[in-house]
N, C-alpha and C positions, 0 to 999 in steps of 0.2 A: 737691409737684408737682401736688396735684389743685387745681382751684377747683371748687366742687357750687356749680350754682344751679337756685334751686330758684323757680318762678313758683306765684305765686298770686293770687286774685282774689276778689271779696265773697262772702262765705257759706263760705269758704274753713278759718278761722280755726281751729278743732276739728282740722280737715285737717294743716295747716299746723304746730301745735304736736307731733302725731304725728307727722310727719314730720321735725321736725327733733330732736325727739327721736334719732328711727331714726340720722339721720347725725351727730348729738354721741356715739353709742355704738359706733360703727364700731371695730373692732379695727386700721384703717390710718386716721387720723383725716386729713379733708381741711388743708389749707393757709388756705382762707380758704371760706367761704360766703356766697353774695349771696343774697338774696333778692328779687325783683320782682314788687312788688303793684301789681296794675293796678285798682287807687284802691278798695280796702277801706277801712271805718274802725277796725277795731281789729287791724289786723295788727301794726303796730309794737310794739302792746304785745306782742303774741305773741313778738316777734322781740327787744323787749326784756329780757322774763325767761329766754330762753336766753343773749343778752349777759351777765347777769350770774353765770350758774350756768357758764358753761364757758367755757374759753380762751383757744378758735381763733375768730379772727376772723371775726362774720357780720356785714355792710355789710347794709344795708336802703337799697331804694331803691322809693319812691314813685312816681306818674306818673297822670294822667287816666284813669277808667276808658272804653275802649274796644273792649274784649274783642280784642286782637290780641296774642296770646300770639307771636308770630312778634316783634311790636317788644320785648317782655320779654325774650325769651332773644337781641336783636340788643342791646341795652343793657347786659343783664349780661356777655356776651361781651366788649364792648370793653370793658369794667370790666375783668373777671379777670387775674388776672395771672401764673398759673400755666400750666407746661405744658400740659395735660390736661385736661379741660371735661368734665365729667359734669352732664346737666340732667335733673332730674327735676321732676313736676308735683306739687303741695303736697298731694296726696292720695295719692303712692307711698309706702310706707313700705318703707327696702330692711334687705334681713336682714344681719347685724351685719359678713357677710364679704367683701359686695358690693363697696366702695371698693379695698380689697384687690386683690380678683379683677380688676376692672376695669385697676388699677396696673398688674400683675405682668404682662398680656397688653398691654398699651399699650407701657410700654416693652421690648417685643420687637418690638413689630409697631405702631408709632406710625402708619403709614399709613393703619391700618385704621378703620371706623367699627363700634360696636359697640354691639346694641342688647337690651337685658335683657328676663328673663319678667317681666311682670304680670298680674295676674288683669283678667278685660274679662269674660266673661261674666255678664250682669245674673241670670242663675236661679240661680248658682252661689255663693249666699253662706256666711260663716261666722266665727266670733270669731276675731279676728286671734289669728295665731301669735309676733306681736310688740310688739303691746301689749295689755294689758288695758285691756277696755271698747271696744274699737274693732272694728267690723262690718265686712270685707272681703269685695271679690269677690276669689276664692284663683285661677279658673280658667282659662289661656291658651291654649287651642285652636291658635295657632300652632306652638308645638312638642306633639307627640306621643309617646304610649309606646310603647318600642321594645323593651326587654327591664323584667325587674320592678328593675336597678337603676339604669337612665338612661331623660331625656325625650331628644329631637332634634326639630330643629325639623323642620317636614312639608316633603314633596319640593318642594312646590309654592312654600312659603316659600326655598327654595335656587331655584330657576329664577326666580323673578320677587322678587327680595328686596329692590326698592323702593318693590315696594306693600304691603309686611307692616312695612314700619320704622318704626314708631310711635316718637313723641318723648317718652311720660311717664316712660323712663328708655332713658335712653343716654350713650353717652359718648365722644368722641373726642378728635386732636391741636388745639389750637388755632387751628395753618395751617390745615390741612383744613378747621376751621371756615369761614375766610375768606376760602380756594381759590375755594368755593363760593359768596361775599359772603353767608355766612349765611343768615337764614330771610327769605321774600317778605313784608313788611312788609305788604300788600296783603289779604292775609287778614286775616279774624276773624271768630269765634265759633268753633265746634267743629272742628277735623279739620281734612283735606285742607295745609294750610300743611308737615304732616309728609311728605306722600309726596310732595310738589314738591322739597323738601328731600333727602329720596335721590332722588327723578331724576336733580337735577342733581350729586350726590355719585357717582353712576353715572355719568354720562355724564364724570363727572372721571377714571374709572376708580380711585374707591376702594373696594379693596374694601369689602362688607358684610358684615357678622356676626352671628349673634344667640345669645345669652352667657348661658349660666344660670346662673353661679356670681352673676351680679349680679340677682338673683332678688327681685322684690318683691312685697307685699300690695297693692292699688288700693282705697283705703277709700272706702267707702259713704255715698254725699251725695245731695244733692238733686238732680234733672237737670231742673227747670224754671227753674235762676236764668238768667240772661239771657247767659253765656257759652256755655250750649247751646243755647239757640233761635234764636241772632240769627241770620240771614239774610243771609253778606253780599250 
C-alpha cells in the first residue's frame, strides 16, 4: 500500500545509495519505489545495483536538470500507484521502523498529512546511526524535549504547522495529494515549494502532523551544488 519516492539531483549519488539502502531494510517494505533524478549522470547506475540486489520494485525516471524538485515529486506522484505516498529527499536516511510507523497511522487516519523528524541543523553533526561511514546532521529543533523519554514537537510548530512542514520526509493519502493539485511546479532551487504546499493542504483543512516514529538521519553533502544557490 506504500509507494516511497525518493528525489534526487547531481552530486547526489553517495546520498542516494544510503538512502535507499535505508528503505530496502525497512521491517514494512514499501510496494514499489520511484526514484526522480533531476538529470544526474550516474544515478541509474546507483538505482541500478539496488534493482538487482532486492525485490520490490524501484522504477527510475530521468528528466532535464532544472532544479525544481516540486516537478520531481508531481511526476512521481502520477507514476505511483499505491495508496499512500511517502517522499523523502535522497539524502534522508529513515530508521528501519519508519515505513511501518507511517502505515499503521495512515490507515487509521488516511486524511491526515504527516510529516517526520530530520536532523537540519548544520553545527550538529555526527556518524550516522544507520549506516556506516556516513556523516549526518542528527538534530531537529522543531520538536523539542519534554520529559527524558519523549521529544514533541514545539508549541509554535502545533499553531502555525504550515510553516514547520518540510518535504525531505513525509507522507500522505494519495487524494490528498491531488486535492491540493500537488506541488507549485513554479519553484526551484532550495525551499519554500514545501510551505506553499501545506498552505494550500491547510487551507483544504487537512489536517497536519509531525510523526516521530518516522524519524530520520539528513546526510551531510555539499551545499554549493547549484540545487542550493539558484535564484529563482
Amino acid at each position: 500500500m506504500l509507494s516511497v519516492i525518493i528525489c534526487t539531483s547531481p552530486g547526489r549519488e553517495a546520498n542516494l545509495d544510503a538512502a535507499l539502502a535505508c528503505v530496502m531494510h525497512q521491517n514494512q517494505l514499501p510496494t514499489e519505489v520511484i526514484v526522480v533524478d533531476d538529470g544526474s549522470q550516474q544515478g541509474q547506475a546507483v538505482v541500478r545495483h539496488h534493482q538487482q540486489q532486492h525485490r520490490t520494485p524501484i522504477h527510475y525516471l530521468w528528466r532535464p536538470n532544472d532544479c525544481s524538485v516540486a516537478r520531481s515529486r508531481n511526476l512521481a506522484a502520477a507514476r505511483a500507484r499505491q495508496r499512500f505516498l511517502v517522499f523523502i529527499d535522497s539524502d534522508i536516511l529513515l530508521n528501519p521502523h519508519a515505513l511501518k510507523g507511517y502505515l499503521n497511522y495512515l490507515q487509521e487516519f488516511p486524511e491526515h498529512a504527516l510529516y517526520g523528524y530530520f536532523g537540519y541543523q548544520l553545527n550538529y553533526t555526527a556518524p550516522s546511526f544507520l549506516v556506516p561511514g556516513r556523516q549526518v546532521f542528527w538534530c531537529d529543533k522543531r520538536f523539542v524535549r519534554y520529559t527524558p523519554e519523549a521529544l514533541i514537537p514545539s508549541s509554535n510548530m502545533l499553531r502555525f504547522p504550515h510553516e514547520w512542514a518540510w518535504s525531505g520526509n513525509f507522507a500522505l493519502h494519495r487524494d490528498t495529494y491531488w486535492k491540493v493539485q500537488g506541488f507549485n511546479a513554479a519553484f526551484k532551487g532550495w525551499g519554500n515549494e514545501d510551505l506553499d504546499f501545506a498552505w494550500r493542504l491547510r487551507q483544504e483543512s487537512v489536517p497536519i502532523h509531525f510523526f516521530l516514529d518516522a524519524w530520520g538521519e539528513h546526510q551531510v553533502h555539499e551545499r554549493t551544488e547549484r540545487f542550493h544557490t539558484l535564484t529563482a
